[in-house]
N, C-alpha and C positions, 0 to 999 in steps of 0.2 A: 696358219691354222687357228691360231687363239684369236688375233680381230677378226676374223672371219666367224666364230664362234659369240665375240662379244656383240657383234652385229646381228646374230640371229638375237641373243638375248633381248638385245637391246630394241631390236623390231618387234620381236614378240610384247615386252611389256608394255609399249607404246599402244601397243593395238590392244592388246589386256586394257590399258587405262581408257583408252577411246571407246569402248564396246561397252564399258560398264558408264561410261557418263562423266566419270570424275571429271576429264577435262575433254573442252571443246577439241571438235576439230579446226575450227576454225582460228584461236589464236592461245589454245592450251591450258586457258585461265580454268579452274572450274568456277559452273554459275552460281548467283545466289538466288536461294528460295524465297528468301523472307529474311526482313530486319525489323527488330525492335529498336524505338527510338528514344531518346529524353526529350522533350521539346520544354522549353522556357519561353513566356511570353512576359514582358514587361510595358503593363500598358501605365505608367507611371502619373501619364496625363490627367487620368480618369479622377474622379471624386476622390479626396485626400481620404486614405491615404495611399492612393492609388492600389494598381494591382500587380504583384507579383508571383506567378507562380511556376511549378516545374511539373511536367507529368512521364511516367514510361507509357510506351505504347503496347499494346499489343503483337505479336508477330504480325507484320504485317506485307504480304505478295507484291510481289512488282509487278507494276505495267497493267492496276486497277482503274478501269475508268471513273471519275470523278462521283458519277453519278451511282457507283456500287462501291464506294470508297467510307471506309469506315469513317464515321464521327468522332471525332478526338475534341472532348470535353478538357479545358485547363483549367481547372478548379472556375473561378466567377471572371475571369479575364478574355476568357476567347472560346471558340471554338469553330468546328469544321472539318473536311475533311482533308483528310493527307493522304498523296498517290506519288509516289515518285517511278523512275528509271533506272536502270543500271547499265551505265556503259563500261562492256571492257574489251578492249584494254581502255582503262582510264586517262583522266586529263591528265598534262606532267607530266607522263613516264609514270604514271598509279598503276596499278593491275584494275582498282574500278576506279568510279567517277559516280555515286549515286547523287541525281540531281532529282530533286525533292520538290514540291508544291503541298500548301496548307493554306485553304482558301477559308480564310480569316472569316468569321461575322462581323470583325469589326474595321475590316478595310471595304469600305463601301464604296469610293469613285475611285480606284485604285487597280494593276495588276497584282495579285495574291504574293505575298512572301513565297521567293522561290531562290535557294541554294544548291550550289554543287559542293556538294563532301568526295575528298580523292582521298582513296588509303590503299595501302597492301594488300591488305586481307587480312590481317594478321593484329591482335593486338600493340599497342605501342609501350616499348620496355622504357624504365629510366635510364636514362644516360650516368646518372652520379647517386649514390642512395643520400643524398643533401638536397634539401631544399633549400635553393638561392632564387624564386621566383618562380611565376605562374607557370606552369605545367601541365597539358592538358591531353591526358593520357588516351584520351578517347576520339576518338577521329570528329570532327566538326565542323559546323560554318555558323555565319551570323548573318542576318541581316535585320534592316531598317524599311518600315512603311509607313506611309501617312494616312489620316480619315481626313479627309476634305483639303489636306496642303497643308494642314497648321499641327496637328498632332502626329509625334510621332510614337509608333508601336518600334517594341524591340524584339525577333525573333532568337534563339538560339536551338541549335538542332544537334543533338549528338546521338553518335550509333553506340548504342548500347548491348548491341546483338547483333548477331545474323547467321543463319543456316546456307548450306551449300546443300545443293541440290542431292547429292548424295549423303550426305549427313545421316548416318547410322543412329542417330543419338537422340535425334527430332522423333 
């Protein structure tokens, strides 16, 4: 009588959490709404003394096409817009896989800086409260482009946010 009881429960809340959105039916994850980003561009190359700089994004929707994709100004080093995807379940055994495009003004005969950031969902706790080396508590990826084969840009991307579609808070 009792599992037979915890299975009513347990059927009912499942379809409670299905009906209201929080998680997919299809592999339980819930989606995200929107992430805000840090993006750092390193164009070091440029006129000494080159340029470094870091910016947050605004909330910003997934699955924007390029063309209705907000501009993301990096102080005097770059800009353009940023659209990314979310896949979940994510790369690795991730819950997501947000794979990112920032189609550079300054990569001109080039595909545009594009990264896959894989995380939980969840922020990242420290392991020791010591610091014995880099630590980067924020889910991320990095990459490199060129303007003509000879210069190279450095991009870095990290999630500074993100809402779930059901997010009471948003």
């Amino acid at each position: 009588m009792a599992s037979m009881y915890m299975y009513v429960v347990h059927t009912t809340s499942l379809l409670l959490l299905l009906s209201t959105g929080y998680i997919t039916s299809e592999n339980n994850i819930p989606k995200i709404r929107g992430v805000r980003f840090l993006l750092t561009v390193n164009d070091t190359w440029a006129d000494p003394p080159g340029c470094i700089k870091t910016v947050a994004t605004d909330m910003i929707a997934p699955d924007v096409p390029v063309n209705k994709s907000q501009n993301i100004t990096v102080g005097s080093c770059d800009h353009g817009p940023l659209n990314y995807t979310v896949l979940s379940p994510g790369l690795n055994h991730n819950k997501y896989t947000v794979r990112l495009t920032f189609y550079s003004s300054v990569i001109e005969d080039a595909e545009p800086p594009t990264c896959d950031l894989s995380w939980n969902g969840t922020y990242l706790i420290p392991k020791n409260n010591t610091c014995t080396g880099p630590v980067d508590l924020l889910p991320s990826c990095y990459t490199t482009d060129s303007r003509e084969g000879w210069y190279l840009t450095y991009y870095w991307f990290h999630l500074l946010e993100w809402e779930f579609e059901d997010d009471i808070s948003a």
